[in-house]
C-alpha positions in Angstrom: 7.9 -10.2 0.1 7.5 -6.8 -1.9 4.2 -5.6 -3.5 4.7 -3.8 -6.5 2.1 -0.6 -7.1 2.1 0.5 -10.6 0.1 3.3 -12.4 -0.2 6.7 -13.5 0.9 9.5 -11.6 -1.5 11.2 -8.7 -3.5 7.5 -9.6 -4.4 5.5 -6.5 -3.8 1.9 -6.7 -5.1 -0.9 -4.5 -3.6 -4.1 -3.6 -4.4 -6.7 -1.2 -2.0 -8.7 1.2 -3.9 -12.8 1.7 -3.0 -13.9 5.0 -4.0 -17.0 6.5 -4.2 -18.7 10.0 -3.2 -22.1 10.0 -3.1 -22.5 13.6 -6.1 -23.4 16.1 -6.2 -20.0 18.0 -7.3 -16.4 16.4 -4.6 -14.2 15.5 -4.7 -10.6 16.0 -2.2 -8.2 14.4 -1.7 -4.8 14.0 -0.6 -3.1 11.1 2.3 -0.1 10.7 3.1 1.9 7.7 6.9 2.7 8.2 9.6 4.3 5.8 10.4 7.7 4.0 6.9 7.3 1.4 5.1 6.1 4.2 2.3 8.7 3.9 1.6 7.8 0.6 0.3 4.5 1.7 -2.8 4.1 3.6 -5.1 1.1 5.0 -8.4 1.9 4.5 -10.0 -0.8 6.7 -8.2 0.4 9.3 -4.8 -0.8 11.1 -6.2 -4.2 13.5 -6.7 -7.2 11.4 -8.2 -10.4 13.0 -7.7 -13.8 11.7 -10.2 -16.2 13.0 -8.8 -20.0 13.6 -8.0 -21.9 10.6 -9.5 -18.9 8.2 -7.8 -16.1 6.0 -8.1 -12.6 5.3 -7.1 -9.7 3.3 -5.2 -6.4 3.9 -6.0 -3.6 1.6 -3.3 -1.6 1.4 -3.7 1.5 -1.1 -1.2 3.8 -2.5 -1.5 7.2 -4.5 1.2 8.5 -6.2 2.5 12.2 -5.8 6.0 12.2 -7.3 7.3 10.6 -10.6 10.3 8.6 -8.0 9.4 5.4 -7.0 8.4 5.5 -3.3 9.6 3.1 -0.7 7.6 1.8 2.4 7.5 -0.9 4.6 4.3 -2.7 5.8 4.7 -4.0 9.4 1.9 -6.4 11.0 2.9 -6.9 14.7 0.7 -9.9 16.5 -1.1 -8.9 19.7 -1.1 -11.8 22.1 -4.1 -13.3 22.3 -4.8 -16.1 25.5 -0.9 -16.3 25.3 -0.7 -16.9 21.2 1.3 -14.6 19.2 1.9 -15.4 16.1 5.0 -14.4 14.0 5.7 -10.8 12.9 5.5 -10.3 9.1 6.9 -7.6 7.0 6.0 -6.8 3.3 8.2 -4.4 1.3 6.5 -1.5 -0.5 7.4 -0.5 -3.9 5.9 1.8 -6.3 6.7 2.8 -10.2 4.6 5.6 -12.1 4.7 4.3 -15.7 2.5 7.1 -17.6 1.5 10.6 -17.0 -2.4 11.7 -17.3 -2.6 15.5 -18.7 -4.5 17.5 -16.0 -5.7 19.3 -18.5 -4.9 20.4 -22.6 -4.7 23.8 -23.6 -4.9 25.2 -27.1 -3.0 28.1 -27.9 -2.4 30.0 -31.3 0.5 32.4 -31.6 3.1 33.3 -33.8 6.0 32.0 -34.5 8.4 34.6 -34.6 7.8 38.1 -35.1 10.7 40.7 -37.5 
């Protein structure tokens, strides 16, 4: 699956992943930002995520932009065995796009044209 994080440049953007546990015992995973943007991306609730029997949850995953290329990552939740449970490892692909650019700042600035 690949979450798409669009905005404008040095703009952070938050997105959440939905997991659910269909199965009887909790799961416990954690999660791994990998990949050449990785840095980029963060997880501001932090990297364990617990999924309590037969309920869901959601990852917030946030990214802020510092270059104009897309940037590339790869969000990796590994399960933790739990009473012998481990549930399946799941990867979401990473994508970013910048589709505008915010002036910092606008300067105005009077001068000739051309001087003889």
């Amino acid at each position: 699956t690949t979450i798409e994080f669009t905005g404008a440049l040095h703009a952070s953007v938050v997105k959440q992943v939905h997991l659910k546990n269909p199965s009887s015992k909790t799961l416990i995973y954690n999660a791994i930002l990998v990949g050449r943007d990785a840095d980029d991306f963060s997880l501001p609730k932090g990297s364990t995520v617990t999924i309590a029997p037969k309920r869901q949850t959601n990852i917030i995953v946030e990214f802020t932009s510092r270059f104009l290329r897309p940037a590339e990552a790869v969000l990796l939740l590994i399960s933790k065995s739990v009473g012998g449970i481990d549930g399946a490892t799941l990867t979401f692909s990473l994508k970013s796009e910048v589709k505008h650019i915010e002036p910092a700042d606008i300067l105005k600035c009077k001068s000739p044209c051309y001087e003889l």
